[in-house]
N, C-alpha and C positions, 0 to 999 in steps of 0.2 A: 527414676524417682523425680523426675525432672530437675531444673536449674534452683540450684540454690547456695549457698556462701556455708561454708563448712568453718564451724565455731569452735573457739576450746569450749573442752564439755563440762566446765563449771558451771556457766554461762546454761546450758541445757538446763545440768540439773537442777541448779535454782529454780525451773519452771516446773518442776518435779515436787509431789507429795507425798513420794515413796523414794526407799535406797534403789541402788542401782547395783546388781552385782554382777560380774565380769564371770564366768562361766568358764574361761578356755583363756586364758593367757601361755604362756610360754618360757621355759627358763632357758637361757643361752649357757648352756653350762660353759667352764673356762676348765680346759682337758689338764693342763697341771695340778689345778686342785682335785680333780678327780683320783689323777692319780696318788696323790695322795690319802687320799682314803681306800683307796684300793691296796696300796701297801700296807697301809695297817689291818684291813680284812683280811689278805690273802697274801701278803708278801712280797717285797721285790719281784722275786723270781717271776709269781704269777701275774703282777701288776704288767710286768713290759711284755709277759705272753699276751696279754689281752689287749693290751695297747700295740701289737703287732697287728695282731686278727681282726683289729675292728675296721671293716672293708669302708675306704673313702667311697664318701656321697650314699650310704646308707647298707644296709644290707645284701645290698643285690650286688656290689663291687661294679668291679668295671663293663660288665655286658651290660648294663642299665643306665640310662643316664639319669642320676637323683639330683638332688638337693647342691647346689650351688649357687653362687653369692645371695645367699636365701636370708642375709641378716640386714639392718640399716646400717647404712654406714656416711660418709660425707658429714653433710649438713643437719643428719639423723642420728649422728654418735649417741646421741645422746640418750635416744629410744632403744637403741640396742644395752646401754647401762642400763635401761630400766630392767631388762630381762636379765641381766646379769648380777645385778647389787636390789638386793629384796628391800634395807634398809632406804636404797636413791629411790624405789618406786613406789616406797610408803612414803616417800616425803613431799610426793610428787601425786595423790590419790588424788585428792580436793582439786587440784589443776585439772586433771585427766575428767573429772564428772563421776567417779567411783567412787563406792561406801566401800566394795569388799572386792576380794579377787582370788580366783585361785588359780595356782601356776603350774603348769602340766610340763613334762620334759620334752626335749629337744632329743638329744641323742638317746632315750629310752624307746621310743619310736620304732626304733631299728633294733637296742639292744635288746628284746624280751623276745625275739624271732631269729638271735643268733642262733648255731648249729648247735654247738659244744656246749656242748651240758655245765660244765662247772665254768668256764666262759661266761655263759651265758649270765648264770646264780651271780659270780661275783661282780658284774658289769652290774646287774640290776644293783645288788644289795649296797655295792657302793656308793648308788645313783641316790639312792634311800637312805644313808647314812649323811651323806655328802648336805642332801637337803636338810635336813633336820638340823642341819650344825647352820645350814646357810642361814632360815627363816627364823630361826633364834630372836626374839624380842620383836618382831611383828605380828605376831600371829592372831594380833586385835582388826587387821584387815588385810591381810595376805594369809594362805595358804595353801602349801606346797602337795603337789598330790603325789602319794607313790606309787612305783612302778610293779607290777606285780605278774613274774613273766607266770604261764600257764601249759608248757609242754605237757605234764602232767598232773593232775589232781592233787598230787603230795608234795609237788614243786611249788604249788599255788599256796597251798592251805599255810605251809612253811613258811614264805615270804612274808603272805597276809597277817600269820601272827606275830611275827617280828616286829613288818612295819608301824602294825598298831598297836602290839604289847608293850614291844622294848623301847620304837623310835618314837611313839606318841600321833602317829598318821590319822586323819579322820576320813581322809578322802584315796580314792585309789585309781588309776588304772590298769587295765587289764587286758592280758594276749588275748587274740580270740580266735585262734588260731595254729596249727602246728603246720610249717612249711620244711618238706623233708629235701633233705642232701646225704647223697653217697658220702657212707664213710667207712675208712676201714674196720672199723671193732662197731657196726651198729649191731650186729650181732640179730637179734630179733626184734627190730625195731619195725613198729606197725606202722610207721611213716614212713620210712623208706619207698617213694616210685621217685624218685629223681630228683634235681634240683628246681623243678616250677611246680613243685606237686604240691598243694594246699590242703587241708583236714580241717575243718572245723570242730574246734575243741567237746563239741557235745552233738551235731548232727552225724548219725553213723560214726559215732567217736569207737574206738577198744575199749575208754577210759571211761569211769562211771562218775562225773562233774557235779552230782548232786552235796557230797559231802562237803566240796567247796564252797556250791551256794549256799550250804546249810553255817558255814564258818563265818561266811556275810552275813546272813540275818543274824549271828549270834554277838560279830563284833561289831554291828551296827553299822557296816558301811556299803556304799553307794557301788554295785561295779560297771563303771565307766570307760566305755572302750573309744578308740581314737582311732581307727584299725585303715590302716593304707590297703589301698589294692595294687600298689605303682609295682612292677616288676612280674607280676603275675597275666602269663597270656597275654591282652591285648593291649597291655599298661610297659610293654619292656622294650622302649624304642632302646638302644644307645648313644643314639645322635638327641636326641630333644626331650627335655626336662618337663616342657609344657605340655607335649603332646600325652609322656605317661600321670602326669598330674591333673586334666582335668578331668574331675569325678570321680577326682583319687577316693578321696574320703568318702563319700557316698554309696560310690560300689563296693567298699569293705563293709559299710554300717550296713548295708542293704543284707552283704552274705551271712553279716552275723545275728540280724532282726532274724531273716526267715529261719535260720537258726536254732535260734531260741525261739520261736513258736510252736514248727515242725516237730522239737525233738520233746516237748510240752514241758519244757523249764517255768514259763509264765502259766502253764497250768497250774503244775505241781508244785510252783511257790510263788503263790500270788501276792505276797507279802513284800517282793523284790520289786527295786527300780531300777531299770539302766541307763545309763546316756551312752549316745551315738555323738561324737565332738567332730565338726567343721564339713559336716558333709550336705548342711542344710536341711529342709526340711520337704522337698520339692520330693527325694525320689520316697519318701517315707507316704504322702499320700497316695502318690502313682504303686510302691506296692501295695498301701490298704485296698485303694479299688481292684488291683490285680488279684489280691489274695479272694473277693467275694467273688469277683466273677469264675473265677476255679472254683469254689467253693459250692457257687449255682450250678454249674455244670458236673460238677466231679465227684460232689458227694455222693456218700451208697446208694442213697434211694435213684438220685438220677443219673448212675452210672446204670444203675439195674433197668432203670425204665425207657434209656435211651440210647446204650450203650454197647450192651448186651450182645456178642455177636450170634448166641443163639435165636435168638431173635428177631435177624432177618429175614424179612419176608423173600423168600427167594422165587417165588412164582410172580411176584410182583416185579422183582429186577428183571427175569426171563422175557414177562410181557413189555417193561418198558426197552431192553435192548433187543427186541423184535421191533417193538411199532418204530425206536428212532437210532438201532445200532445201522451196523455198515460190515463191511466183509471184516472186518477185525474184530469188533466189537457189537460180538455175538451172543444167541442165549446158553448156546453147546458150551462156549470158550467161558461165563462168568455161572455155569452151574458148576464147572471143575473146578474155580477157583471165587467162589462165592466172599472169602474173607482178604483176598489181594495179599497174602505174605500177613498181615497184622493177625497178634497173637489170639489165638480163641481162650485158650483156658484160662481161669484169674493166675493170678502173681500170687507170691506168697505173701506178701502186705496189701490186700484189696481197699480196706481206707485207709488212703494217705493222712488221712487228718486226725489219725487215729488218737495220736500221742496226745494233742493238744485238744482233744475233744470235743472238736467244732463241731455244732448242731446247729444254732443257727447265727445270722450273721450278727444277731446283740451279743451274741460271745466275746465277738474281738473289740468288744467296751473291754471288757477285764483282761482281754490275753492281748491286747496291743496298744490302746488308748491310754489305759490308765498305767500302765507300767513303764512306757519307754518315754525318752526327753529326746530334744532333737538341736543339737547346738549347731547354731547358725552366728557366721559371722556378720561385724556392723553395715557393711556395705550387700549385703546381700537381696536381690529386690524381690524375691519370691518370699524372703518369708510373709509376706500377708495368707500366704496359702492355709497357713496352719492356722489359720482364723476365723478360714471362705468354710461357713457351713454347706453354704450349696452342693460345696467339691466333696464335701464329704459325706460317703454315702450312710454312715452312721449321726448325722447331724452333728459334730460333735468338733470339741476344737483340739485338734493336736498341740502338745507342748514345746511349743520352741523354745530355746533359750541361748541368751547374749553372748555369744563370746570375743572379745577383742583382736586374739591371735599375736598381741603385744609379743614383740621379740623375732616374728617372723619378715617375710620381704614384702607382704602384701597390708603392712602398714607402715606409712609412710613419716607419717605426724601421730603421732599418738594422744596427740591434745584433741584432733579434731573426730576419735574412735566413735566417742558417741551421739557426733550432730550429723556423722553419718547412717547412725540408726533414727536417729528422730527424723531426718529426710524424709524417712516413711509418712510419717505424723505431718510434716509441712506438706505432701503429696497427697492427702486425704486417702493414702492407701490403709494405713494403720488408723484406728484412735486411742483416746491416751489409754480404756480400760486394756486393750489388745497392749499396748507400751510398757504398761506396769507388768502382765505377764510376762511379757517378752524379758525384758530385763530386770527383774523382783522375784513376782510371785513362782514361775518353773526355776527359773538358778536355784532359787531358793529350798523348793519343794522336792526338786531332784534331791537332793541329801536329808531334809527333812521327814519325808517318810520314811527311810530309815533309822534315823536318828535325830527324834525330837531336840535333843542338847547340841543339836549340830552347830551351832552358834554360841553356846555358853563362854564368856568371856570374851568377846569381839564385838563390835561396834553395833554388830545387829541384832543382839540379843533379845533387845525387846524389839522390839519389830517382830523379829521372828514365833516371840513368842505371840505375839497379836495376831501375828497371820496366823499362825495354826488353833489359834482361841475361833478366829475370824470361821476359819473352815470348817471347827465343828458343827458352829454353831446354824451355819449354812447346812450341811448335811440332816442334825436334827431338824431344821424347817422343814 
């Protein structure tokens, strides 16, 4: 972004004529109070089973190397309190350059991909209880988002209603995912192939995940995935944290985007948004362009027109491995074996794109542009990408959105979060209308279309409600 003096982001926003909302912050949870509330969900007894089982440095235990000294500490104590005390980093907003925030979990991460079924249930639900007691009297610019594990459709639906019936949740994240382990009583578990085996909760899922989505659109909320790749295949060093972390996040947003298109979730409910958090938004264009060039080449018509191995002209390969084969590469030797081993007959699925119903490439306006958010953090120097209409081959601009990552190790000053996104803006990479989306109009909009009231009673109300007056009335033009 080139050379420039990184400001407290009061200082930014003052040069600002819109809020600013933070997308992806982080809570540091403090594991005594958790337990805590674990005991009162499920009991002593169960509280220190699961504070036994929760494997150091993340899910993956010791064959993995995860997550360590991954918080601020030193001369940054103080940024790590922001993540820890909801009340110290609402006092602390106006400093920072933030109108709003929402704070995503730390150890939820890992807990919604535990093994053990009831493990799993009360890690989350206390995670979710815990919060709601924490965020008590800010919730005019902080909100806390819950965790909503997903092995099963009725595990989900269950949480989901708790979190937003009982505990008051507007925002959510979500497994996207089931990662199977040998156990002894799995009995007929459709996830069982071993301990790196991954399932994607709706591509070739057993489980039918529509009645889930259908429980989002009905309690109005946003589902939000954060989804790590770190431990799976090429991500499981045990000796180096950084080698399975980068494009951690990105390679799970990526498995769970094609996902949800493949399996035609953004067909069949076009009414859904989702966010992908801290994976940027770089590899999200590289699959749009990947998904149309498949889609030129793959669809029916030009599987059938070009593909086809009935179709080869075999008197023509005859003639041309006569006029320039050699004693190997004969026309005797490629009349026996005209198709080299590759399959002649179709498959039982002949279009792949079936579910999602791509016909032609203005389709992935509504089954990928308009539906997913793509959260980038402030130091990040690609996102201008989501902006480059050149790059996109739908002309169109992808949604990125702010996120801070406050409470992790990869911020250092928390004051200076947001004059390192404006760097963009001093580098004449961004301008301010691309600025406003960036950190307003998607944060915003991401929970927005779900739920118009998604701000009632917090600092952005009216704002909020301006901007969606703003987009109608854009739309009727």
């Amino acid at each position: 972004m080139g050379q420039y003096e990184p400001i407290v982001g009061e200082k930014i926003r003052a040069k600002l004529d819109h809020p600013v909302i933070d997308g992806d912050g982080h809570i540091a949870e403090s594991q005594f109070a958790l337990m805590d509330f674990l005991e009162q969900l499920a009991g002593k007894e169960m509280a220190e089973k699961c504070r036994t089982t929760w494997p150091a440095g993340g899910p993956h235990g010791a064959t993995v190397k995860g997550f360590w000294w991954g918080m601020p500490s030193g001369a940054h104590t103080d940024d790590r309190a922001l993540a820890m005390l909801p009340r110290y980093m609402r006092s602390r907003m106006d400093e920072l350059g933030l109108d709003f925030a929402h704070c995503y979990t730390s150890l939820g991460l890992g807990f919604k991909y535990l093994f053990d079924r009831d493990i799993r249930r009360a890690s989350c639900r206390a995670l979710n209880m815990m919060y709601a007691d924490m965020f008590k009297g800010v919730g005019d610019r902080l909100r806390p988002v819950a965790v909503i594990p997903t092995y099963t459709p009725q595990e989900a639906i269950e949480e989901l209603e708790f979190a937003v019936k009982e505990l008051g949740f507007k925002a959510v994240m979500i497994g996207t995912e089931i990662r199977g382990a040998p156990r002894p009583n799995d009995g007929g578990d459709p996830f069982r192939h071993g301990t790196q085996s991954t399932r994607s909760i709706v591509m070739d899922s057993p489980y039918d995940y529509d009645p889930f989505w259908r429980k989002c659109i009905e309690l109005k909320v946003t589902p939000v995935c954060h989804t790590s790749s770190r431990g799976l295949g090429m991500r499981a060093s045990p000796s180096n944290y950084v080698f399975n972390h980068l494009g951690d996040f990105a390679e799970g947003a990526n498995f769970f985007c094609r996902s949800l298109i493949f399996s035609g979730v953004t067909r069949r409910f076009p009414q859904l948004s989702f966010g992908f958090l801290e994976g940027g938004v770089a590899w999200a264009l590289n699959l749009l362009n990947d998904l149309i060039e498949h889609w030129e080449k793959r669809n029916v018509d030009a599987m059938e027109e070009n593909l086809d191995p009935a179709k080869l002209d075999i008197a023509l390969l005859e003639r041309l491995f006569r006029d320039f084969g050699d004693s190997h590469l004969t026309p005797a030797r490629i009349r026996a074996t005209p198709a080299h081993g590759m399959p002649v007959a179709r498959p039982p699925v002949f279009d792949e794109f079936a579910a999602c119903a791509l016909r032609e490439m203005t389709d992935l306006k509504a089954l990928f542009i308009d539906p997913f958010y793509f959260g980038c953090e402030a130091d990040d120097r690609l996102v201008p990408l989501a902006f480059n209409r050149d790059l996109n081959p739908l002309g169109l601009p992808l949604k990125a959105v702010f996120g801070s990552d406050i409470g992790h190790w990869d911020v250092h000053d928390a004051r200076t979060i947001l004059s390192e996104a404006w760097g963009l803006v001093d580098a004449g990479m961004l301008d301010r209308e691309n600025f406003r989306d960036f950190t307003f109009t998607n944060p915003a909009m991401l929970h927005l279309t779900m739920n118009p009231d998604y701000f009632a009673g917090t600092i952005l109300e009216d704002e909020a409600r301006k901007l969606l007056a703003d987009r109608r009335t854009a739309r009727a033009a």
